[in-house]
PAZAPA-4460 file (N, C-alpha, C; in steps of 0.05 Angstrom, whole numbers, plus 32768, in hexadecimal, padded with zeros to 4 digits):
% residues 78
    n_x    n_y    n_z   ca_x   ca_y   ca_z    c_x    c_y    c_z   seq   type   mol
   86A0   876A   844D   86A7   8771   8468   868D   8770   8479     1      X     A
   8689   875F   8491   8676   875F   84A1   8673   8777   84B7     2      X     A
   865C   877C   84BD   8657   8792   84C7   864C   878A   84EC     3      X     A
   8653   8792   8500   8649   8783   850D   863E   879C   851D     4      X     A
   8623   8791   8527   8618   87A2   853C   861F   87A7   8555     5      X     A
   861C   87BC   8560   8629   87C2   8583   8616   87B2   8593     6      X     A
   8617   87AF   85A3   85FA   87AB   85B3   85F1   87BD   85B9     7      X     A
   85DE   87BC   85C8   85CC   87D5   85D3   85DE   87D6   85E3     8      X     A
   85E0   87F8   85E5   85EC   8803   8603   85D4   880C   861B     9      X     A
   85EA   880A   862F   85DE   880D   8646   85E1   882A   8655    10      X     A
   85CA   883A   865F   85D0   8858   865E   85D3   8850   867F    11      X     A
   85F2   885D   8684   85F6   885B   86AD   85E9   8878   86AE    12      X     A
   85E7   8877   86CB   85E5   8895   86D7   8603   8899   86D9    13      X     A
   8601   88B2   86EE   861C   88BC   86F4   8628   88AB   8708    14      X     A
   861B   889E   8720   8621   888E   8733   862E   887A   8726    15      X     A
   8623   8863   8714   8625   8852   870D   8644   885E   86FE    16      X     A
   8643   8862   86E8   8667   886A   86DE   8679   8877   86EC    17      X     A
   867C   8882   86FE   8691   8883   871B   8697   8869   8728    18      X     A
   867F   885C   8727   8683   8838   8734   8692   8829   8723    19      X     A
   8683   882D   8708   8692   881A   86F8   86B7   8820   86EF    20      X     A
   86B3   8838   86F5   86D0   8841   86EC   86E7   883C   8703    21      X     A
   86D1   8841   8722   86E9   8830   8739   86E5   8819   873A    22      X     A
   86DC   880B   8724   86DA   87EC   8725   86F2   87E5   8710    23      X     A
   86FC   87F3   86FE   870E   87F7   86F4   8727   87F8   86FF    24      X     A
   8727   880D   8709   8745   8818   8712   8745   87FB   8728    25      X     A
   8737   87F8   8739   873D   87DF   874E   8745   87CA   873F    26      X     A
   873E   87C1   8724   873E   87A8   871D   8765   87A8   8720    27      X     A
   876B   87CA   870A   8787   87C5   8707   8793   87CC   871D    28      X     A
   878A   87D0   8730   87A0   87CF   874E   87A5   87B7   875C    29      X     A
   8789   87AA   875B   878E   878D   8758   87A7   8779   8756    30      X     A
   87A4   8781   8738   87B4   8771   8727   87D7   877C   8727    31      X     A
   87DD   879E   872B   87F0   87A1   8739   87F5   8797   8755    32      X     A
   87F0   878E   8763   87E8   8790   877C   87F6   8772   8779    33      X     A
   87EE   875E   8773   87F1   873F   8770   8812   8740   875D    34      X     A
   8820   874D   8743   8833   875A   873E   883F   8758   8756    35      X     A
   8834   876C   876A   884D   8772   8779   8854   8760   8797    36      X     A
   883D   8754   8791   884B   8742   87A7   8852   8724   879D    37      X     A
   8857   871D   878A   8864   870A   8778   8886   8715   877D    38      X     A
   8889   8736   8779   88A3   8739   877D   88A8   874B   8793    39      X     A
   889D   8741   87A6   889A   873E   87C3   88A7   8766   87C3    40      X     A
   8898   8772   87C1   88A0   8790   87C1   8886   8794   87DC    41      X     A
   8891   879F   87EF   8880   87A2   8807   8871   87BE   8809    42      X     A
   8888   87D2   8805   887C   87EE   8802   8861   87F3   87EE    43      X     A
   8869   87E1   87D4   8855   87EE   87BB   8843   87D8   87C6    44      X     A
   8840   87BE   87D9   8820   87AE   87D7   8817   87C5   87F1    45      X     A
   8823   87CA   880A   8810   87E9   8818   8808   87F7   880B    46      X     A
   881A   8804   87F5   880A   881C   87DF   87ED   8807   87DA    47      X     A
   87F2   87F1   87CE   87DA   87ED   87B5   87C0   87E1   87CF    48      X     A
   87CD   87E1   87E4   87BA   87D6   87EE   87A3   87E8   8805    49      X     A
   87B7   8803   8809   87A3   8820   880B   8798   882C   87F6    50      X     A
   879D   882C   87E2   878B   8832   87CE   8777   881D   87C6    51      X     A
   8776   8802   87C8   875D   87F3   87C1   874A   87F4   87E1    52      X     A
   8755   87F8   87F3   8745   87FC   8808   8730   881F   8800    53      X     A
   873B   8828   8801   8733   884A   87F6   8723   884B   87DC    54      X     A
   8728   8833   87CB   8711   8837   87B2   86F7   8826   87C0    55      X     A
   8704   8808   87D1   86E7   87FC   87D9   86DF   8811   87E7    56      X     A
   86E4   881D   8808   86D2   8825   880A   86C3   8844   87FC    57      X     A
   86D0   884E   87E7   86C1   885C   87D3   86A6   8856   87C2    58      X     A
   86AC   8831   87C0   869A   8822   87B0   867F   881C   87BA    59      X     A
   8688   8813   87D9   8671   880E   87E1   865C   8828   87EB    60      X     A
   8669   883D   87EB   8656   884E   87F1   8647   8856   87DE    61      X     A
   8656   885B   87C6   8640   8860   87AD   8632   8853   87A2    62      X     A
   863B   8832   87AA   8627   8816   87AB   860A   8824   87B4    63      X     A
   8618   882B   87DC   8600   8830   87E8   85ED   883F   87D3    64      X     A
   85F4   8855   87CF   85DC   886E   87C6   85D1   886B   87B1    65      X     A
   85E0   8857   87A6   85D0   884C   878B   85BA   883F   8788    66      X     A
   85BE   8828   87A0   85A6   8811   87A2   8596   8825   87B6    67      X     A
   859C   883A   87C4   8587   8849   87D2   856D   8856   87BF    68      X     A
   8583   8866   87AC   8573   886F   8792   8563   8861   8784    69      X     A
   8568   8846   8784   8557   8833   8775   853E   882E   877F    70      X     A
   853B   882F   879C   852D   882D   87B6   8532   8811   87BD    71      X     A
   854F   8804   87BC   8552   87F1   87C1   855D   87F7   87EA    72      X     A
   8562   87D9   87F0   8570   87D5   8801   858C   87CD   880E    73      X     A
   859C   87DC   8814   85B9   87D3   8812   85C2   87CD   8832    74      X     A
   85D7   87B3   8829   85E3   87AB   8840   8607   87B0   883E    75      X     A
   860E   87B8   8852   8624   87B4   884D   8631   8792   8851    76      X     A
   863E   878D   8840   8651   8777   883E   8661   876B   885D    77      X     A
   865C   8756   8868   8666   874B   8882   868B   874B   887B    78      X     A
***
């Protein structure tokens, strides 16, 4: 039986895994989201499409404070 190694893990802060985790949940609203308008359901693409508005702009703000913390520079997105 072969044994395989993990890779090295990567330690987030607290910022960073709240991002990664609404990077998550968006991916699958997404992908509901495209679902539902294949079967042209109008009500549930408004639902999916105020909630991915409400995680972006959740995202980009903890983007912001992140790259602030880094002592980086952030732009918002045109």
């Amino acid at each position: 039986m072969k044994r395989y190694k993990c890779k090295k893990s990567i330690h987030l802060n607290q910022g960073e895994k709240k991002l990664s985790k609404l990077n998550r949940i968006r991916r699958k609203l997404v992908s509901k989201l495209i679902f539902a308008e294949q079967g042209k359901n109008e009500e549930s693409i408004m639902e999916y499409l105020k909630k991915i508005a409400k995680i972006d702009k959740n995202r980009f703000r903890m983007a912001k404070n992140i790259s602030l913390n880094l002592g980086g520079v952030y732009e918002y997105p045109d």
